[in-house]
N, C-alpha and C positions, 0 to 999 in steps of 0.2 A: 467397195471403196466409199469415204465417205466424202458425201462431196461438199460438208459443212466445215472441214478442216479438223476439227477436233469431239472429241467422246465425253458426255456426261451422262450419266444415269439419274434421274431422280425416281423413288418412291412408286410417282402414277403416270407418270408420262417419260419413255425413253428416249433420249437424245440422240442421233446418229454415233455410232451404227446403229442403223438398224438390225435386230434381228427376230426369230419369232416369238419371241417376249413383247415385242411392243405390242404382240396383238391381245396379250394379256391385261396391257393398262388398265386403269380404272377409265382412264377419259379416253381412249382407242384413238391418240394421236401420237405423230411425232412433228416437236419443233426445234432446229435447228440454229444454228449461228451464219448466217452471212456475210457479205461483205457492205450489203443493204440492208441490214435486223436480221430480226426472228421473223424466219419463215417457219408455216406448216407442211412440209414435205409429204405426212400421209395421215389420211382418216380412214379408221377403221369402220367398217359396215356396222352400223349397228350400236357405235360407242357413242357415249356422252357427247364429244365432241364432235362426231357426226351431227348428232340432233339439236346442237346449238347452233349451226350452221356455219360450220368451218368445211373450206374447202381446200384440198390440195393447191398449195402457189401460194394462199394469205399469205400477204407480209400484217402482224400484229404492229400498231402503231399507238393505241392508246389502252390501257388497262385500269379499269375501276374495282375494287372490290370492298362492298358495304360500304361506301360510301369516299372510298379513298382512290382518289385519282391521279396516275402515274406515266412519264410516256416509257414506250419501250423499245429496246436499242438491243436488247439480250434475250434471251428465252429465261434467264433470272430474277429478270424486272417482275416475271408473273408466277412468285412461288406461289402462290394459295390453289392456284388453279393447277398451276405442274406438277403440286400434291394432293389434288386432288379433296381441296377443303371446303366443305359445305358453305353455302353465303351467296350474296347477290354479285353478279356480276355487270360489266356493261365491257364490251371489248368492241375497240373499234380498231376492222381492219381494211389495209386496201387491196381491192380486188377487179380485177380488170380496168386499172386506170381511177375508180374511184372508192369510196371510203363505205364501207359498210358495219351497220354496229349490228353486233349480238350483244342483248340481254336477257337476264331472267337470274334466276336461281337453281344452282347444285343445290341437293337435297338428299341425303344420307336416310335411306330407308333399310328394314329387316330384308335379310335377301330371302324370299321363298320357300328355297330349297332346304335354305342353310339357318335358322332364324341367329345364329351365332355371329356368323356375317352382315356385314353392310354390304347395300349397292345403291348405287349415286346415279339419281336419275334428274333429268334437268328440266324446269318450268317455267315458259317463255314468260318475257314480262306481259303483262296487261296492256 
């Protein structure tokens, strides 16, 4: 059951429901619709947004990218990143009571295995 009320897919990040696709994302999250914002319901071990430091329960409150800064009310407010689009980010969320920012940079590298492939690896800021 979904307990955000309603179903979006995008592209790199799956919206509730969840299923076992979302462990395929590019970013290995899901964020949801509330009655409070966009929450992060799940990070996946090991995904982008694991290692950005997103944790299960953020609510997302502020969204930058490359330079452009937005508040957020939707998990829409943040397409570049719910598609998974290379660039700088700053996201500030709140987390147990207070405000915490991740930033750095998504970065689109050859993936390994596959040089035909990308894979989006993230580089904390300085």
């Amino acid at each position: 059951m979904c307990r955000f009320g309603r179903s979006v897919a995008i592209a790199a990040l799956f919206l509730c429901p969840v299923s076992a696709a979302a462990a395929e994302s590019k970013l290995g999250a899901v964020v949801g619709q509330t009655k409070d914002g966009a929450q992060v319901s799940t990070v996946a071990s090991g995904g982008v947004a694991g290692l950005m430091g997103f944790k299960r329960g953020d609510f997302v409150k502020q969204y930058q990218f490359d330079g452009k800064a937005r508040p957020v009310t939707a998990p829409k407010d943040m397409d570049e990143f719910l598609t998974g689009k290379p660039g700088k980010y700053k996201i500030v969320v709140r987390r147990d009571g207070r405000d915490v920012t991740i930033e750095g940079e998504i970065v689109a590298k050859p993936d390994l295995k596959d040089p035909k492939k990308e894979r989006l690896i993230f580089v904390p800021a300085k």
